[in-house]
Structure formats: structure tokens, C-alpha cells
C-alpha positions as CSV (number, residue, x, y, z in Angstrom):
1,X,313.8,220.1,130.2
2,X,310.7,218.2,129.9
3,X,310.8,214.2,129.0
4,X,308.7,213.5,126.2
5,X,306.2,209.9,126.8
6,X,307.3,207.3,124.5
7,X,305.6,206.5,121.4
8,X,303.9,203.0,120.5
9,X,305.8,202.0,118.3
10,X,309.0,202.2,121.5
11,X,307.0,200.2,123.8
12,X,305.9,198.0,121.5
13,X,309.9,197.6,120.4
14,X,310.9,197.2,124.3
15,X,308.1,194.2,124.8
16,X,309.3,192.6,122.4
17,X,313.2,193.3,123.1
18,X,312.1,191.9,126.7
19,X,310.3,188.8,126.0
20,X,312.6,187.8,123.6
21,X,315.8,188.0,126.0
22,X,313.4,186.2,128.8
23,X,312.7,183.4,126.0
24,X,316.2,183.0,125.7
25,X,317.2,182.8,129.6
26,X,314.4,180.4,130.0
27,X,316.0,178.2,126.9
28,X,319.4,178.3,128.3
29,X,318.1,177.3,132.1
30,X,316.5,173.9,130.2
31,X,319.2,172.7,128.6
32,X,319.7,168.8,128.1
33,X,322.7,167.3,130.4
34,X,325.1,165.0,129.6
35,X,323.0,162.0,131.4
36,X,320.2,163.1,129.7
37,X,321.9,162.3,126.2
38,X,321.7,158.7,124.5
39,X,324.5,156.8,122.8
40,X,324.3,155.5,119.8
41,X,324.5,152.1,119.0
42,X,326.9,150.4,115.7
43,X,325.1,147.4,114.4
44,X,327.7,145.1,111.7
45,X,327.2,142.9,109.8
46,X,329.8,141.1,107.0
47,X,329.9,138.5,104.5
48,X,332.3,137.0,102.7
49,X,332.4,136.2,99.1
50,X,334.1,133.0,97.4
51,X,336.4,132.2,95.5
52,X,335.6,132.0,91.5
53,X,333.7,134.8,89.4
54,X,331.3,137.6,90.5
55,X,329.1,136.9,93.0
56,X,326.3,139.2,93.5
57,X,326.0,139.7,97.3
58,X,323.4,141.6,99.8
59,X,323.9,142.8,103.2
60,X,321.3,144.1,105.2
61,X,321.7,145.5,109.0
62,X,318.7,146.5,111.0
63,X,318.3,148.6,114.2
64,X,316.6,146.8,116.9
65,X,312.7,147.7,118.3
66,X,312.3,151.3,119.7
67,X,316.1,152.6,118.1
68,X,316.4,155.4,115.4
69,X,318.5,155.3,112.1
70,X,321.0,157.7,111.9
71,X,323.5,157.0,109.5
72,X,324.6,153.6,107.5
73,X,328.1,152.5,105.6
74,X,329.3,149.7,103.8
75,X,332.8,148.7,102.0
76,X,334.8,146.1,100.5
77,X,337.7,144.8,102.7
78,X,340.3,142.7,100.4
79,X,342.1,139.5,102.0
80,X,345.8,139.4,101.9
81,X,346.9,138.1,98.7
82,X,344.6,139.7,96.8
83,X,346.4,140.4,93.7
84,X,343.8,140.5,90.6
85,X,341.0,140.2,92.3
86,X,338.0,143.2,92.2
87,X,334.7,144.1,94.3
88,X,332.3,146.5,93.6
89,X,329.6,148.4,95.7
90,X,326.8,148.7,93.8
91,X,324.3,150.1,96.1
92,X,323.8,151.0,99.4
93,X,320.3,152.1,100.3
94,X,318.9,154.1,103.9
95,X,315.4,152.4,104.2
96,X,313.2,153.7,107.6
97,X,315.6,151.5,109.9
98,X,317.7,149.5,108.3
99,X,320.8,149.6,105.6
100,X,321.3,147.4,102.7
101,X,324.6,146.9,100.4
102,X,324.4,145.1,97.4
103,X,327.8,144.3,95.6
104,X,330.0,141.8,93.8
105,X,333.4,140.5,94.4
106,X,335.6,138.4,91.8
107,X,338.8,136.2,92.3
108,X,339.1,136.2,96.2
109,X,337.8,135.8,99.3
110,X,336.9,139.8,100.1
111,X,334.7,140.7,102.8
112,X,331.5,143.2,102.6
113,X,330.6,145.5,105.7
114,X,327.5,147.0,106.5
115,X,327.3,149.3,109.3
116,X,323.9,151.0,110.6
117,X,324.4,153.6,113.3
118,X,321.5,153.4,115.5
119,X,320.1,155.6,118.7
120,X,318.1,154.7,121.2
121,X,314.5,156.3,121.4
């Protein structure tokens, strides 16, 4: 039995079968280790609002120089005692690198959080 040559379209098929596994061993040998990965950093900042009726407030936290914006959160957190009193988070806005809450808060002394998770270029 005679063995046929291989048309162009196989070998054309195998080159490409080849190089793709070798892309994929050279990918895996490069990998990024664990001291080569940078922890992110939680910037807060809070305020607290007074006592009497609403009370438009603004929050903004900023990463430092030469850190990354990931992600940003803010929230009301009510003091003890805080029967009939109400907050509310109007906004809370992702600019380039920095996080800004606006809200109001009536009747007690609540506390506003902003959070901005940042990472280190």
C-alpha cells in the first residue's frame, strides 16, 4: 500500500494546529506570580449629618497619584436611636478617579460612607 502526500489544505491545517498549541505553552510559561500582583487599596471617607431637617450632603473620595479606580460604594449608616428619622442616596457617580455620593439625611445624626477601591499602577 502506497501512502498518498498530503494535500495543502492538511498542512496548512497542521501549521496552524502547531503554532497555536506553541502560542499556548509559551502563554502558560509567562504567567504573572503572586508577587508580581498588586493590592488594592480602600480609600473612606464619611460625614455626618445633623440634627434638624434634610440636609443635602456630598462626599467625594479620591485615589491618590499613580493608583487606578476600580470600583466605588457609598451608604447611609443610622445612629442608635434612630426612630423616625430617614436618609437618602441620591447619587453616586464613578468619575476617572474619584467617587462622589450626594444624599440627604432628616431627624438624626446618620453617617454617609464613600468608599473608592483603588490599585496601584
Amino acid at each position: 500500500m502506497r501512502i498518498r502526500r498530503p494535500s495543502h489544505t492538511t498542512v496548512v491545517a497542521y501549521l496552524a494546529l502547531f503554532a497555536a498549541l506553541g502560542g499556548t505553552a509559551i502563554a502558560a510559561r509567562d504567567d504573572t506570580g503572586a508577587k508580581e500582583l498588586k493590592k488594592p487599596v480602600i480609600r473612606e471617607r464619611t460625614t455626618t449629618s445633623d440634627v434638624g431637617n434634610f440636609q443635602d450632603t456630598q462626599v467625594v473620595v479620591g485615589c491618590k497619584r499613580r493608583e487606578q479606580l476600580l470600583s466605588g460604594t457609598a451608604g447611609w449608616k443610622f445612629s442608635s436611636g434612630s426612630e423616625g428619622s430617614a436618609a437618602l442616596l441620591r447619587s453616586v457617580e464613578l468619575d476617572r478617579d474619584s467617587v462622589t455620593a450626594k444624599g440627604a439625611a432628616y431627624n438624626q445624626r446618620n453617617t454617609l460612607t464613600v468608599q473608592a477601591v483603588c490599585l496601584p499602577r
